[in-house]
N, C-alpha and C positions, 0 to 999 in steps of 0.2 A: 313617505316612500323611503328605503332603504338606501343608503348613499351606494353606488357604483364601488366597488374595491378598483384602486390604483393596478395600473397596467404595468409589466414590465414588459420592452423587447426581447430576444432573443439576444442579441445583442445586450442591453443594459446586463442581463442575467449570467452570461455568459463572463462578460469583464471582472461583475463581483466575485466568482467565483475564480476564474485565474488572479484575480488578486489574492485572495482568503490563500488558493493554494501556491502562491508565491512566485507566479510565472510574469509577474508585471515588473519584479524587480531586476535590478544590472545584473543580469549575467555575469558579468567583468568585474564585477564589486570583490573584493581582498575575501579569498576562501581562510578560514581558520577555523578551527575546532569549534571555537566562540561561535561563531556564525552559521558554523553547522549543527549546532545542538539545538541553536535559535531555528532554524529552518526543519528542524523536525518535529521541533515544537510546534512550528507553523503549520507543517503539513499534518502531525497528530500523529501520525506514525508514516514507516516506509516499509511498505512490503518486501522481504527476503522469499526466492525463490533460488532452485536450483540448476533451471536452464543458463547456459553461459553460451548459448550462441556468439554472441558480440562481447557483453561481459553483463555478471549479475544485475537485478530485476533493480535493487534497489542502491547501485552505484550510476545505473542510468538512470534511473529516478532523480539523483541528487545532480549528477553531471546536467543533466537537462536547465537546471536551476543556476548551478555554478559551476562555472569554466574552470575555475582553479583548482577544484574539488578533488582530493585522493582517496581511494580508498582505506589507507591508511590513517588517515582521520575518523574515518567514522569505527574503526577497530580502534581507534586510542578509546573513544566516546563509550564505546559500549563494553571494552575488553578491562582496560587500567581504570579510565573516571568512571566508569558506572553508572552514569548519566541516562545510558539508556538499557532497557532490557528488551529478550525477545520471547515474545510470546505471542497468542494469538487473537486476532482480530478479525475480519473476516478469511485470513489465512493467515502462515505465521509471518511475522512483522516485528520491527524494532518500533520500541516505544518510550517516553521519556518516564524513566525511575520516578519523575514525581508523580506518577500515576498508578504507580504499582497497587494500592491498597485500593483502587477500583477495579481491580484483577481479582479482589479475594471472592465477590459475590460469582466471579466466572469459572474459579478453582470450585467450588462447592455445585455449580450448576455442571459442570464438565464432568466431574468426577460420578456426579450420581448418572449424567444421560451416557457415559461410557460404557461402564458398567452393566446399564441398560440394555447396550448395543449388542446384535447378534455379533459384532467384530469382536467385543469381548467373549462371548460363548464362543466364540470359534476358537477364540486361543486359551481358555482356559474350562475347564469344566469343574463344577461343584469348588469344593474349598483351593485346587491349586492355583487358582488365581493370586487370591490373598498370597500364597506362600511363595510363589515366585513374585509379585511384588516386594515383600516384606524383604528376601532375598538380596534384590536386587539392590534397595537400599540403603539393607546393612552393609553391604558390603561398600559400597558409596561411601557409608559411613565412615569405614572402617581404612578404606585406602585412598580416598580423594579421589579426583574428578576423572572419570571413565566415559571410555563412549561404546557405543553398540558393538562395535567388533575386540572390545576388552571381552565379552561374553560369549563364551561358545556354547555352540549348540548344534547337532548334527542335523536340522534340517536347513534344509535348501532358503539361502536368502532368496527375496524376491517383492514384488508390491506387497499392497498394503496388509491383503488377507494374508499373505503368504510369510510375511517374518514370523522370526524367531520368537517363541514368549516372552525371551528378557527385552527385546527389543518393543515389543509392545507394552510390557511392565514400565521400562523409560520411558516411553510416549505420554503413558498414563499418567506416572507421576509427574511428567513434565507439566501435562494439561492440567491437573488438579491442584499443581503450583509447591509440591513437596521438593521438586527440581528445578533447578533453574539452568540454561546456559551458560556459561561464566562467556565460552569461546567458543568455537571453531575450528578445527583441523585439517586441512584440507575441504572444505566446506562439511566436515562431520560435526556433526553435535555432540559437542562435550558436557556430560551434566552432571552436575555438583549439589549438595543439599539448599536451599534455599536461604538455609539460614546463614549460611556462611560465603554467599554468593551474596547477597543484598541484606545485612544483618537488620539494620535503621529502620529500614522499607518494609519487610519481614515482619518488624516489631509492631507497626500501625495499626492500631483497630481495623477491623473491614468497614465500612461507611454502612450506615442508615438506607433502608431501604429510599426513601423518600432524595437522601443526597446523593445517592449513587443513581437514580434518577435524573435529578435537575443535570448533574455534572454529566451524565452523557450525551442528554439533546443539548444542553449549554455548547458544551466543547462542539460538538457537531456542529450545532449552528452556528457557530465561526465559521468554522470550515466549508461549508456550503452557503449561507449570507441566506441563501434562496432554496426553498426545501418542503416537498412533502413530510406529511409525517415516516414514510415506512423509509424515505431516506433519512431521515434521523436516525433511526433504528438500524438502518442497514450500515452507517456508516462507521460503530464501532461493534454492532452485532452484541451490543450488550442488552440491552433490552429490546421488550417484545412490541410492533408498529402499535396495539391499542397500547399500550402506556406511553408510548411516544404522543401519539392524538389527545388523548388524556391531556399530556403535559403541554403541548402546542394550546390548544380548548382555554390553559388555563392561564398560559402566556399570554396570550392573544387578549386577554382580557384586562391585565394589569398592565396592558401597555408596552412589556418586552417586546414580542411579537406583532405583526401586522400581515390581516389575509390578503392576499395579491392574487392575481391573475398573469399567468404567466407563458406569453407569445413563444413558441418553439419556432425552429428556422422554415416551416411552412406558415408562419403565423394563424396556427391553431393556437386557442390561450385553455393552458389548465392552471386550475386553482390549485394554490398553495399559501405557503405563506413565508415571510423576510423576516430578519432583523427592521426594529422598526426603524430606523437608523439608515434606512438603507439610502437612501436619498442623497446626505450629505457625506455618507461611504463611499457612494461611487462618484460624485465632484471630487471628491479627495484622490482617489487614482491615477497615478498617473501614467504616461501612455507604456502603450507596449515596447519592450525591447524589439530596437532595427532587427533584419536577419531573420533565418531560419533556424530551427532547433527540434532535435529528434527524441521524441517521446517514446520512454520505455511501454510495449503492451500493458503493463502493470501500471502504471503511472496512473495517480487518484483521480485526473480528469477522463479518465479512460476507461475507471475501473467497471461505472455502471455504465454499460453501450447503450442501453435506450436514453441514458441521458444525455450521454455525448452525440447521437444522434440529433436529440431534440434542441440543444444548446447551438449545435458546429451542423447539423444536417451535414454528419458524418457517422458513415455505415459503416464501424470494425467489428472486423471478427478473429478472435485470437485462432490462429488454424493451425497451431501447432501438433493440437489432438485429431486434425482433420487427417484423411487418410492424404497420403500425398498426391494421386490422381485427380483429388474432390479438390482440391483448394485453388482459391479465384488468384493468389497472391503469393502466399509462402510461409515458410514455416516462422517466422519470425520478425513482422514486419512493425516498422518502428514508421508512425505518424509523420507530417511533420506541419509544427505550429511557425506560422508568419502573422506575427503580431497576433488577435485574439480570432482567429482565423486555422482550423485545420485544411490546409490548402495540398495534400497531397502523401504518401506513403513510399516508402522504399524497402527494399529488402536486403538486407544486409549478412555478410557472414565472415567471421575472423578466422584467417588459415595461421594459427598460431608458430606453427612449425618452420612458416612461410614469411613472418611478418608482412603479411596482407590480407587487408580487409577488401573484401571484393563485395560489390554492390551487385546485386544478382538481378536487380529490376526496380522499377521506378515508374509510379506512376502520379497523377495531376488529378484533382479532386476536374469536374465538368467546370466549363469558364473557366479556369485557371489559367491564365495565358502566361507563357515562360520566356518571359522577357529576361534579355541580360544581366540585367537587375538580379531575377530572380534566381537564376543560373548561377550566377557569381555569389548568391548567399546558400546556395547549395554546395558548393564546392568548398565552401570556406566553413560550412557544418561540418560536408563530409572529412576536413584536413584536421577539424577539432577533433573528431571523432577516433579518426585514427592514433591522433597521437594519443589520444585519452588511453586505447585501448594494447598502445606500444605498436603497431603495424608504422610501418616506413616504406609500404608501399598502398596504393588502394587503384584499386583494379575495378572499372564498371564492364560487365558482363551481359549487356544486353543492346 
């Protein structure tokens, strides 16, 4: 008879995984460059977005982890050392430079599925495509790092369909990796030839189908401990879930790998499968940081909601895109984790102008009972948070 596969709680699965993403370690531990480059290493990349309701996607991502944390540190990392670059992942994202030549197999996949895309027919027809690329840059070439409003053009800015062709010309060369970001101007994309943005990195062979492989469920599989296949795949969107399965089929068999059964917070169990390791991975843990702390929407434990569901038997939904009458919460609503526990959500919003952050609502996961305790590590998130984000005053509004 076949042996039973090993059980994980909800709980056990849970732990490994804010551990892998770095939420088990001191908050309070000495922020420096060092430590922040080590922590994105950790986490494998940090997603950048544009909403700045409170402050960017991927400043609160780091602040969540580390209290001391400037954004200014991570523009040292990614702007002067180079340490990191941005480019995309399941969205675009900062990622650590040593990884850059597993980007070339996504520069060649990008480049041909763009192309592909009615979004390219719509902006270019027959050969001006080519020529407003090619354009765009020589001209790069020719005068250094430019960003989309260096380029005029008389039609109407606007989303995605609706920019200008040189603006979608950068995009493209962005994605097929001929561009790179060096910076940021006001959150605008500055881009620069590749080669003279990452010269070293640049120069790398592209990896072997077969290494570029292993290295992405490898890398992955840190970062999740515990994991389907199509979350392997989903997690750096580099390759496709049957090659992930593939590659799992054949871990599993030389012993990396081990298939599990895996309890979600109704204790229904789905199969998957761990590091095999995982056992004396999680004795090794140690416990959760005291307190409460506020988790960016984008934040990696967050990113896939049926997981966060099944882990935390915690229902988010990002309702920013929702109309504002539809939505159960708000337009911006930040989690918040107590030890390995999502135990409730708040809605937050920065009156810049005002220095105050004003809490617009608050709400307690069912059972949650809000004991002084917990009250008192609320107030002491929401004082981090403010000064994080420079408010001097914080105002709850509900």
């Amino acid at each position: 008879m076949p042996h039973a596969l090993p059980t994980l709680s909800a709980a056990d699965a849970r732990r490994l995984f804010l551990g892998a993403q770095g939420l088990l370690q001191d908050p309070a531990r000495r922020a420096t460059v060092t430590t922040l480059q080590s922590l994105v290493e950790r986490l494998g990349f940090v997603q950048v977005d544009t909403i700045n309701v409170v402050a960017r996607a991927h400043d609160l991502t780091l602040f969540s982890r580390l209290d001391g944390y400037r954004p200014e540190q991570l523009r040292r990392l990614a702007e002067e050392k180079k340490t990191l670059f941005e480019h995309w992942t399941h969205d675009a994202s900062l990622v650590p430079t040593a990884w850059f030549p597993h980007w070339k197999p996504r520069f060649d996949r990008d480049r041909a599925r763009l192309q592909a895309h009615a979004w390219w027919q719509h902006h270019f027809r027959g050969t001006e495509g080519a020529r407003v690329v090619q354009s765009v840059k020589a001209r790069i070439a020719a005068e250094g790092p430019l960003k989309s409003s260096d380029f005029e053009h008389p039609e109407k800015r606007g989303p995605w369909w609706g920019w200008k062709p040189q603006k979608a010309a950068l995009d493209f060369l962005w994605r097929s990796g001929e561009l790179m970001v060096p910076r940021r101007e006001g959150f605008q994309k500055v881009y620069d030839l590749t080669e003279r943005v990452l010269p070293e990195a640049h120069a790398l062979p592209c990896p072997a189908p077969e290494d570029h492989l292993d290295w992405a469920c490898a890398t992955a599989a840190e970062r999740l401990q515990v994991f389907t296949p199509k979350e392997l795949a989903d997690f750096w969107c580099a390759v496709e879930a049957p090659a992930a399965r593939a590659w799992c089929a054949v871990e599993a068999q030389s012993g990396r790998l081990v298939p599990v059964q895996v309890e979600d917070a109704t204790g229904a169990r789905q199969p998957a499968f761990a590091l095999a390791d995982w056992e004396p991975r999680l004795a090794r843990l140690p416990e959760p940081p005291q307190g409460l702390r506020l988790l960016c929407p984008f934040d990696p434990v967050l990113r896939d909601r049926s997981r966060a569901l099944r882990r935390f038997g915690f229902d988010y939904r990002f309702e920013a895109f929702v109309p504002e009458a539809k939505r159960r919460f708000g337009y911006f609503v930040l989690p918040l984790l107590e030890g390995d526990r999502l135990v409730g959500r708040l809605d937050p919003k920065l009156h810049r102008d005002q220095g105050l952050l004003e809490i617009r609502g608050l709400w307690w996961e069912a059972g949650v009972k809000v004991t002084q305790v917990r009250r008192r590590s609320l107030e002491a998130a929401l004082e981090r948070l403010a000064a994080f984000t420079g408010a001097d005053r914080l105002q709850v509004s509900f």
